[in-house]
Each structure stands twice: as structure tokens, then as C-alpha cells.
N, CA, C and O atoms as CSV, one atom per row, in Angstrom:
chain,resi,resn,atom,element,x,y,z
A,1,UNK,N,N,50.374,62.991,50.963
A,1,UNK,CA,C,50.411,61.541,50.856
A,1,UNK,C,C,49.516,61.046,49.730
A,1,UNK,O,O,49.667,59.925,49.245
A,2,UNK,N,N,48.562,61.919,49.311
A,2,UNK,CA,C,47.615,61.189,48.389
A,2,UNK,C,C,48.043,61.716,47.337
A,2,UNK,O,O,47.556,61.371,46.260
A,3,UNK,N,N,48.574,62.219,47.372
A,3,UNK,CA,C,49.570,62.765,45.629
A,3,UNK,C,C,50.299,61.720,44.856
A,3,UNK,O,O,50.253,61.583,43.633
A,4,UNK,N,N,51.171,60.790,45.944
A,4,UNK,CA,C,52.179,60.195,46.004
A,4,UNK,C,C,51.165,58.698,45.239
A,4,UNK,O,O,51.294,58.390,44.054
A,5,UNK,N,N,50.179,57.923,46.248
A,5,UNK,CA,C,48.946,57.395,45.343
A,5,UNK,C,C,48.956,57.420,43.405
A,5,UNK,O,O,49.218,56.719,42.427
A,6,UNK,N,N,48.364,59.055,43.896
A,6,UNK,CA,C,47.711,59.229,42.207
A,6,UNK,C,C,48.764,58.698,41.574
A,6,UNK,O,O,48.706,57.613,40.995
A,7,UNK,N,N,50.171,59.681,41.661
A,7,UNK,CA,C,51.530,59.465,40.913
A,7,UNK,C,C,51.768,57.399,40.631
A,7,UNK,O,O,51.936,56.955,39.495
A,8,UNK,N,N,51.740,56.789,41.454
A,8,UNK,CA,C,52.088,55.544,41.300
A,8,UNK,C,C,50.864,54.582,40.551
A,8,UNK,O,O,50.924,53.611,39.796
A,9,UNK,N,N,49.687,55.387,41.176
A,9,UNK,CA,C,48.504,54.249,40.177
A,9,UNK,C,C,48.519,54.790,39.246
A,9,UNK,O,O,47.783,54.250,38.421
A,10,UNK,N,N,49.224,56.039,38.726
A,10,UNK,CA,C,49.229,56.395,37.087
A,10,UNK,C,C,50.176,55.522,36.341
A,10,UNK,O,O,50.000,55.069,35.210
A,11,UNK,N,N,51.401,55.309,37.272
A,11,UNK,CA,C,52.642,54.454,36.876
A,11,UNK,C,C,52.729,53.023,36.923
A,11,UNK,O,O,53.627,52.305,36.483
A,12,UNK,N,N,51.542,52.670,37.591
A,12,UNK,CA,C,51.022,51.474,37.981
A,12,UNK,C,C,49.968,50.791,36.229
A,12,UNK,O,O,49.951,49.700,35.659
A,13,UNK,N,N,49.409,51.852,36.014
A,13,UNK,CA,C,48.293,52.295,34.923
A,13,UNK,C,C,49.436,51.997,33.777
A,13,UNK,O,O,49.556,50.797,33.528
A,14,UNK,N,N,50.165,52.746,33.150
A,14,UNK,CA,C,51.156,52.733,32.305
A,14,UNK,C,C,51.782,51.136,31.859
A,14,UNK,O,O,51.947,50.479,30.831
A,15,UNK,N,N,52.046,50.969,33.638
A,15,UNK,CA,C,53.192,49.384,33.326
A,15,UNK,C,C,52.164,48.420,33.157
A,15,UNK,O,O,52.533,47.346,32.682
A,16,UNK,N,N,50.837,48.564,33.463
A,16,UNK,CA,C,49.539,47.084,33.303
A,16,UNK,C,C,49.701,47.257,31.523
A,16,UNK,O,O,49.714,46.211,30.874
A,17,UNK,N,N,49.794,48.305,30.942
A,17,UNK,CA,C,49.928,48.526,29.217
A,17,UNK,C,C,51.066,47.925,28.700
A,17,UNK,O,O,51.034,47.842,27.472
A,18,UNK,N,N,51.958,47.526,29.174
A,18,UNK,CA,C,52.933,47.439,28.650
A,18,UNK,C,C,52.863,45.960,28.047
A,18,UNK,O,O,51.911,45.200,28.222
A,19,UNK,N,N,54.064,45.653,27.277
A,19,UNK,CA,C,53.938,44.020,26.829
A,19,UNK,C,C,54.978,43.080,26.733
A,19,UNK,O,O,56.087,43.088,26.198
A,20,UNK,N,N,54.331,42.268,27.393
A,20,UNK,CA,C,55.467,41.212,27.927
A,20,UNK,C,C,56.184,41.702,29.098
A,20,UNK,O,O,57.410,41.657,29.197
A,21,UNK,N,N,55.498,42.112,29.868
A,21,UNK,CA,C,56.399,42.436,31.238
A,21,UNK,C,C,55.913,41.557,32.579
A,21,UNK,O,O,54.788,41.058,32.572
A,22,UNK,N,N,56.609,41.422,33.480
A,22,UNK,CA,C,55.991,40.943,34.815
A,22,UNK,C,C,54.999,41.397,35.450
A,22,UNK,O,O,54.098,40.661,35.849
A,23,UNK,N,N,55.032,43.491,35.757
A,23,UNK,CA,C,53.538,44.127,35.798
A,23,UNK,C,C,52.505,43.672,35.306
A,23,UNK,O,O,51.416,43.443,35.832
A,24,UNK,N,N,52.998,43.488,33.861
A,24,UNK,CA,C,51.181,43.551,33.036
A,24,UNK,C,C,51.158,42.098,33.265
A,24,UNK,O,O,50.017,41.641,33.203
A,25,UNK,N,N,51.944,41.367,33.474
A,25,UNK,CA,C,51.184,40.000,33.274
A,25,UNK,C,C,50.687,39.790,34.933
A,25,UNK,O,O,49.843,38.909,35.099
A,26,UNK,N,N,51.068,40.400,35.934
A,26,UNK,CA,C,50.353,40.387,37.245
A,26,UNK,C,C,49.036,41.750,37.289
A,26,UNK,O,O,48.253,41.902,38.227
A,27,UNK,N,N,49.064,42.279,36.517
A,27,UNK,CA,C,47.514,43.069,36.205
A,27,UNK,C,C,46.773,42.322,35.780
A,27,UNK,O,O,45.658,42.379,36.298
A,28,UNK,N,N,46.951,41.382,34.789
A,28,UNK,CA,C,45.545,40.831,33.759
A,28,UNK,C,C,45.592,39.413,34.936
A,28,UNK,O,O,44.454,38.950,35.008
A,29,UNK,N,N,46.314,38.849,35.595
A,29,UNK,CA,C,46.341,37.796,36.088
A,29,UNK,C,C,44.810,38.130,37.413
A,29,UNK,O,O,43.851,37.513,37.877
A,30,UNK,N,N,45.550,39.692,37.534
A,30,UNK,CA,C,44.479,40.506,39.442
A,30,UNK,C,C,43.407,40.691,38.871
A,30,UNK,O,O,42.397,40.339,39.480
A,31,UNK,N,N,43.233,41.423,37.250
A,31,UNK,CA,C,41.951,42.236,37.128
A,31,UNK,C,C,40.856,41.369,36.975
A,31,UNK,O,O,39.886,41.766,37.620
A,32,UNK,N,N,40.615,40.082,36.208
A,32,UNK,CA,C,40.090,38.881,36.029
A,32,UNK,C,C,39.537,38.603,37.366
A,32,UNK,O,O,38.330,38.366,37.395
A,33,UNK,N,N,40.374,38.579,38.800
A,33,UNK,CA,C,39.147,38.024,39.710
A,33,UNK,C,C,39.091,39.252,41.027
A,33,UNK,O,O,38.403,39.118,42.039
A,34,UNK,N,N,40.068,40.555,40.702
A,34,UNK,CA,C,39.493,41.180,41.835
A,34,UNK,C,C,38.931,42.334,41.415
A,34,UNK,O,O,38.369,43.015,42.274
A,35,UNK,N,N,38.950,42.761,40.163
A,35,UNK,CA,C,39.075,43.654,39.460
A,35,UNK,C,C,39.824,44.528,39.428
A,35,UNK,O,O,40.789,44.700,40.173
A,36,UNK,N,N,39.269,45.540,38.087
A,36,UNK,CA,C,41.110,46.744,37.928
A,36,UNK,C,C,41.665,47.506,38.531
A,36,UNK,O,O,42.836,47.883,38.481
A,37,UNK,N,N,40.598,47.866,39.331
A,37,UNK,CA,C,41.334,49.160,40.699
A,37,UNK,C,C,41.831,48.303,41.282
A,37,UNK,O,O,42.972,48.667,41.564
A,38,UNK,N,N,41.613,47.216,41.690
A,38,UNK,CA,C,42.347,46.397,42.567
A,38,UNK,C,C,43.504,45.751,42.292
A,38,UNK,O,O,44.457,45.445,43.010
A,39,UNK,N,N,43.248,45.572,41.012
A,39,UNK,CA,C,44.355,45.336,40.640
A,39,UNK,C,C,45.694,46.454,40.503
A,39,UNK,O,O,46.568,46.419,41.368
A,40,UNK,N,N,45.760,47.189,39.645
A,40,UNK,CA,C,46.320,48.504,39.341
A,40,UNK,C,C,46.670,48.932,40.829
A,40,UNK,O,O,47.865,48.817,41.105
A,41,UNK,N,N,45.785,49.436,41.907
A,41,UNK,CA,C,46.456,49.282,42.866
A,41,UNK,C,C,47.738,47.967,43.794
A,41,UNK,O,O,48.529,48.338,44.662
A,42,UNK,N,N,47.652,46.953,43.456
A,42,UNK,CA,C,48.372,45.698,43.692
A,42,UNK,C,C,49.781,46.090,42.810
A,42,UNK,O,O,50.861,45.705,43.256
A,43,UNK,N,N,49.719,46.949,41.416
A,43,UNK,CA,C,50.862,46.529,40.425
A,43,UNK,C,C,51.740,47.903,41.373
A,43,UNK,O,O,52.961,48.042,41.441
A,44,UNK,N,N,50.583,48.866,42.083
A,44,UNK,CA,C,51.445,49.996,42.139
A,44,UNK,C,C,52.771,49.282,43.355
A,44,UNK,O,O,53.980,49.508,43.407
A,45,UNK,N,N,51.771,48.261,44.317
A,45,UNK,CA,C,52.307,48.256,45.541
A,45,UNK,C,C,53.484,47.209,45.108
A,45,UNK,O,O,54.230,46.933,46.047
A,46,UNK,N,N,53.710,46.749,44.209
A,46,UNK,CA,C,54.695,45.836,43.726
A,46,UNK,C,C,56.239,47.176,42.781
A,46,UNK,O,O,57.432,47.411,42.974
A,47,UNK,N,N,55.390,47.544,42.028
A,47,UNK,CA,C,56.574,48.800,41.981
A,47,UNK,C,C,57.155,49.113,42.965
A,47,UNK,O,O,58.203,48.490,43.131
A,48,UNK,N,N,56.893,49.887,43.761
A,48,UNK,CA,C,57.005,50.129,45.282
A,48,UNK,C,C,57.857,49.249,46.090
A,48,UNK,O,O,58.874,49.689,46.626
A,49,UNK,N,N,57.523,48.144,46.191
A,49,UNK,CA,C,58.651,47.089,46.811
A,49,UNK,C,C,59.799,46.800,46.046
A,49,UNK,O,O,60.914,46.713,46.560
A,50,UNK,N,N,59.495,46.583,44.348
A,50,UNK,CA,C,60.340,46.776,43.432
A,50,UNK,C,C,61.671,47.627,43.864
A,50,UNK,O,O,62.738,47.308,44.387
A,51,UNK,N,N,61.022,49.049,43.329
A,51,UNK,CA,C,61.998,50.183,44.197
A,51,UNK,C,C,63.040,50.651,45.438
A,51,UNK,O,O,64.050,51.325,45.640
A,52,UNK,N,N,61.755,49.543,46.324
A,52,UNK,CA,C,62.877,49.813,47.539
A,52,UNK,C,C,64.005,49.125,47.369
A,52,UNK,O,O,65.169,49.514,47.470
A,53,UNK,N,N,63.410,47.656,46.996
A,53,UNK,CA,C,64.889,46.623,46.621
A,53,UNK,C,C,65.511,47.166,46.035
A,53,UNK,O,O,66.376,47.652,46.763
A,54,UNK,N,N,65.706,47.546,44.637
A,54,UNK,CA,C,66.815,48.574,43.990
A,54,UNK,C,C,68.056,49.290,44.545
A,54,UNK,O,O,69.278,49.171,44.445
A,55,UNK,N,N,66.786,50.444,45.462
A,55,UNK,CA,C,67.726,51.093,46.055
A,55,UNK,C,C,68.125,50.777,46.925
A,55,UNK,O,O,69.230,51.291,47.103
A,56,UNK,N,N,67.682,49.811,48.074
A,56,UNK,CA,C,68.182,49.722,49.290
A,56,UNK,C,C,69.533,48.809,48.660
A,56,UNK,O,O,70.691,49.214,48.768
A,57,UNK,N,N,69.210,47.698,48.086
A,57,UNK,CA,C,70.717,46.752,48.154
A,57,UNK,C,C,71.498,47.720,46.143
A,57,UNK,O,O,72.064,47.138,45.217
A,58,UNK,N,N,71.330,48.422,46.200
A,58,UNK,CA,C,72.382,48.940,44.842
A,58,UNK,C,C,71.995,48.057,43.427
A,58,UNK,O,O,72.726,48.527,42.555
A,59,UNK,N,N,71.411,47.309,43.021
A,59,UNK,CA,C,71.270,46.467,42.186
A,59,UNK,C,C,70.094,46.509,40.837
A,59,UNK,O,O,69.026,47.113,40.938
A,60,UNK,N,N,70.317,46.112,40.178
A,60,UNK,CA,C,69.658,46.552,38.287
A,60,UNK,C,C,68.258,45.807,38.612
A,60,UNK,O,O,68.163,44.834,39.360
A,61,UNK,N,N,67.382,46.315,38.050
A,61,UNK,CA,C,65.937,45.534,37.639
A,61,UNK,C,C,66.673,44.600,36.522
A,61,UNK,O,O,67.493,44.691,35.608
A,62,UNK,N,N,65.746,43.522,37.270
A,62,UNK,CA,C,65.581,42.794,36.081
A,62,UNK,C,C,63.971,41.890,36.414
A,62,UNK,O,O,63.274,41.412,37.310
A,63,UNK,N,N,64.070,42.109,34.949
A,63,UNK,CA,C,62.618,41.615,34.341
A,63,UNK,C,C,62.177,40.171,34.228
A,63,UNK,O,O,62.869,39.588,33.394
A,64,UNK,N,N,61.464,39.571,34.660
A,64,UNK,CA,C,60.993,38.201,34.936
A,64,UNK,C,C,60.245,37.967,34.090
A,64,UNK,O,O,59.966,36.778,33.936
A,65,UNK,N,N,59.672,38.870,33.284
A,65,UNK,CA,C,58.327,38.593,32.424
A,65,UNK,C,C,56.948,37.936,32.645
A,65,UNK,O,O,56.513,37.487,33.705
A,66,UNK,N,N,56.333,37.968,31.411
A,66,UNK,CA,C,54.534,37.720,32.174
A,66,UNK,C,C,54.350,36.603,32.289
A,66,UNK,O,O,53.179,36.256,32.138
A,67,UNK,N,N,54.972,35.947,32.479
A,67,UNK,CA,C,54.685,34.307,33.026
A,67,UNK,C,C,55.293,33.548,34.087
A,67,UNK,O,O,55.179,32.352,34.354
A,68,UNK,N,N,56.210,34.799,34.852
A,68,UNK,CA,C,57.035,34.090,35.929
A,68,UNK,C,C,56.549,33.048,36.904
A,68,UNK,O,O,57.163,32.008,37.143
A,69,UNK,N,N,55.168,33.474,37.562
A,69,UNK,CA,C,54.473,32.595,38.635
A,69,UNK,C,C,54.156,31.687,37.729
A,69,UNK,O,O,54.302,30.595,38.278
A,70,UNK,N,N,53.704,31.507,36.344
A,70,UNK,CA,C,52.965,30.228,35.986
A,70,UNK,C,C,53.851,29.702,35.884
A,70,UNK,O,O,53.659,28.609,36.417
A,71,UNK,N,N,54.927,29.763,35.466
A,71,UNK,CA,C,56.360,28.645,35.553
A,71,UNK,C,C,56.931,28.233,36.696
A,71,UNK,O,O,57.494,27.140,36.753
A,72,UNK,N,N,56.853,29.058,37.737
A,72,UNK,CA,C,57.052,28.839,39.062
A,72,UNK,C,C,56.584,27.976,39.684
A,72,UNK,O,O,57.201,27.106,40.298
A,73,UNK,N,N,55.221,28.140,39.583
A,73,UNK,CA,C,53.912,26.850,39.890
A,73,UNK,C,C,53.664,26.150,39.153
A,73,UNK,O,O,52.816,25.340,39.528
A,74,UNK,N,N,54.047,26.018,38.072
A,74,UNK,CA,C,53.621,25.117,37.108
A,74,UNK,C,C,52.945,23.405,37.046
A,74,UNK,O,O,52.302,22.774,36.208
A,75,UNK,N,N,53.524,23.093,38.490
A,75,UNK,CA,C,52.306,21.745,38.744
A,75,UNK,C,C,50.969,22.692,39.709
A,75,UNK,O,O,49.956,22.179,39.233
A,76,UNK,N,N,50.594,23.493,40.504
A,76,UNK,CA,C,49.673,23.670,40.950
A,76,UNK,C,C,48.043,24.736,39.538
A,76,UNK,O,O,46.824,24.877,39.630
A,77,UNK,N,N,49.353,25.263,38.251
A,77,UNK,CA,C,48.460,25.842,37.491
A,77,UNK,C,C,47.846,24.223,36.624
A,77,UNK,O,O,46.655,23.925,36.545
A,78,UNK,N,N,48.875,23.469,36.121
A,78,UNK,CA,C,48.486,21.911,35.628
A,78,UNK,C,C,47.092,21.437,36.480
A,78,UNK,O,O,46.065,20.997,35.963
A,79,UNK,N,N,47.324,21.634,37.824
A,79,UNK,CA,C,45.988,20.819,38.594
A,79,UNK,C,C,44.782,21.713,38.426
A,79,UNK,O,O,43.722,21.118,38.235
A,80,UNK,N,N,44.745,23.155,38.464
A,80,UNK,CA,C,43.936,23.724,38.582
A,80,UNK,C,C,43.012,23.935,37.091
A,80,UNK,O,O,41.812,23.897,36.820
A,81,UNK,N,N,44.180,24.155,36.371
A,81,UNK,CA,C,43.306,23.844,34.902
A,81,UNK,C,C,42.320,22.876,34.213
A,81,UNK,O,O,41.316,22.902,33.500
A,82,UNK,N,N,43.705,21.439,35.215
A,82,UNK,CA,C,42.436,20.204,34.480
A,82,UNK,C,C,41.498,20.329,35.582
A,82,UNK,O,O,40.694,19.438,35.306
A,83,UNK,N,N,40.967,21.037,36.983
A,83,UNK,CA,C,39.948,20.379,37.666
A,83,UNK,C,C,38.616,21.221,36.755
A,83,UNK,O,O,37.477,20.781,36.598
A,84,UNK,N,N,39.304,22.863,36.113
A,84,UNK,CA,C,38.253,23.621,35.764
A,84,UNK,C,C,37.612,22.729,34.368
A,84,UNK,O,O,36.449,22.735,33.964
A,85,UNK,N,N,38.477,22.185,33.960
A,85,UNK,CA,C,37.744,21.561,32.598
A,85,UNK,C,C,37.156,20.314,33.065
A,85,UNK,O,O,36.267,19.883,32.330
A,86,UNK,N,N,37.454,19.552,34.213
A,86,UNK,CA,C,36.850,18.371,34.496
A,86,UNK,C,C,35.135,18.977,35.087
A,86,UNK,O,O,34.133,18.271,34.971
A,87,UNK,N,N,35.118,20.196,35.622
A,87,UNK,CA,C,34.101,21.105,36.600
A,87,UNK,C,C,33.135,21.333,35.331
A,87,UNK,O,O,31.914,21.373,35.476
A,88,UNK,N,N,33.934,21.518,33.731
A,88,UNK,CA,C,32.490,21.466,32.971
A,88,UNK,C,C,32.575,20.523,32.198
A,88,UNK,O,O,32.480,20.847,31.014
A,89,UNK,N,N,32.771,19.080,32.479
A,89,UNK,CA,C,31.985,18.348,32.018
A,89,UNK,C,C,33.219,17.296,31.040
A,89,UNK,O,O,32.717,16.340,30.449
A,90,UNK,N,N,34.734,17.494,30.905
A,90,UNK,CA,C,35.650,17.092,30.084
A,90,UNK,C,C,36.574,16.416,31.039
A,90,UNK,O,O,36.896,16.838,32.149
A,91,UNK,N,N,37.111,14.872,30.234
A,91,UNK,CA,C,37.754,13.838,30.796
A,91,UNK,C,C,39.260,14.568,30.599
A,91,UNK,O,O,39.525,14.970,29.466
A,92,UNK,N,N,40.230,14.746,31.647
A,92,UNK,CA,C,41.482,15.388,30.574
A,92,UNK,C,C,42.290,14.085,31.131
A,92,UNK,O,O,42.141,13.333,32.094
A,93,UNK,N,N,43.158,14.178,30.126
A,93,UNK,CA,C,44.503,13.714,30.253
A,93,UNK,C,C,45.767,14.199,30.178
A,93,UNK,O,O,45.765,14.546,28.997
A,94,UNK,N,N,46.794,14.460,30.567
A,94,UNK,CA,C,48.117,15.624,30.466
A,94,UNK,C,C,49.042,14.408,29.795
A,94,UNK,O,O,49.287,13.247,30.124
A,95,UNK,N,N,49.398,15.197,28.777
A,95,UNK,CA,C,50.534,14.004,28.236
A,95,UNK,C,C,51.953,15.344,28.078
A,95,UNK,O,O,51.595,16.320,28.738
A,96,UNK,N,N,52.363,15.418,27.884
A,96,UNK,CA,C,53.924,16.162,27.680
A,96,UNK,C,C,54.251,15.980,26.423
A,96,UNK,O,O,54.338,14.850,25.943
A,97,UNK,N,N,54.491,17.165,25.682
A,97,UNK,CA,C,54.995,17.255,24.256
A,97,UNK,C,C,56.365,16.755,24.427
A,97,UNK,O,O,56.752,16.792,25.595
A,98,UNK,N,N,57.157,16.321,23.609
A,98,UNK,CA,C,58.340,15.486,23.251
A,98,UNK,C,C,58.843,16.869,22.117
A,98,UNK,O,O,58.164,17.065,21.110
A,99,UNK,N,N,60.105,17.772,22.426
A,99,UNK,CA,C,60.631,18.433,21.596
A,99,UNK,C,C,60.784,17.863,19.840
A,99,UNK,O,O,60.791,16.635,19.768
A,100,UNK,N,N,60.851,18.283,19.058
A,100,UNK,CA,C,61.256,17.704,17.757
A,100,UNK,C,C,62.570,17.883,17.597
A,100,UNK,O,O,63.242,17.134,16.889
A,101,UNK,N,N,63.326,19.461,18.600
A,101,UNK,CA,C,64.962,18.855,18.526
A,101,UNK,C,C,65.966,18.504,18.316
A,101,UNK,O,O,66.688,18.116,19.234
């Protein structure tokens, strides 16, 4: 059983390197506040669920890329950003860029 471990936090290790992927952008998102074993372990256990889905229902990976949750959430990352800049000391305001189009 602990073979099986090494094998996936190596593969776990590999996909946090990679660029522009959903892994690495949920590694640098984990390693920042739980750190990297913790993290790296988290990317393995997401492969892993990855996998089963695959195989259990027959169906292709597909790739979400490294920003899926921030687009997902995208009003709760908006609140959290301006409270950290209001926390040191800056008035914000959010205005919305207007495409040029």
C-alpha cells in the first residue's frame, strides 16, 4: 500500500510542474497556506478521484485549467481580495473593464 503513495506523490510531484493545468494551479493555490507536502499530497488525492471518474463512467479528461475555482467563485475571490487590501490600509473600489471590442 505504501508503494502505491510514493508512485502517486511522484505523479502528483510531476503534474504541480506542469503549466497551465488544473493540478498545478490547485498545488500553488494548497502550498501557499498548507504547505507542499500537503499540498502535493491533496493534487495526488485529486488524480485519484480524477481516475476513478474516467474509468468508472468511460469518458476523456478534460482539462479545466489553472484558474477554474477563481472563475467559479469569482464574486467570493472579488470580496476577499478587496477586504485583504482594505486589512492594509487601502480604500478599493471595483469598477469593471469595458472590452475595446
Amino acid at each position: 500500500m505504501d508503494g502505491y503513495r510514493a508512485i502517486l506523490s511522484q505523479a502528483a510531484w510531476a503534474a504541480s510542474h506542469s503549466h497551465r493545468t488544473y493540478l498545478a494551479g490547485q498545488y500553488y493555490r494548497l502550498a501557499g497556506r498548507r504547505g507542499k507536502k500537503r499540498a502535493i499530497i491533496a493534487v495526488a488525492h485529486s488524480m485519484l478521484v480524477m481516475s476513478y471518474h474516467v474509468l468508472r463512467d468511460g469518458v476523456n479528461y478534460k482539462e479545466l485549467g489553472p484558474n477554474y475555482l477563481d472563475k467559479l467563485h469569482e464574486h467570493r475571490l472579488k470580496h476577499y481580495l478587496g477586504k485583504r487590501l482594505e486589512s492594509l490600509g487601502h480604500h478599493v473600489t471595483l469598477t469593471p473593464i469595458e472590452d475595446a471590442a
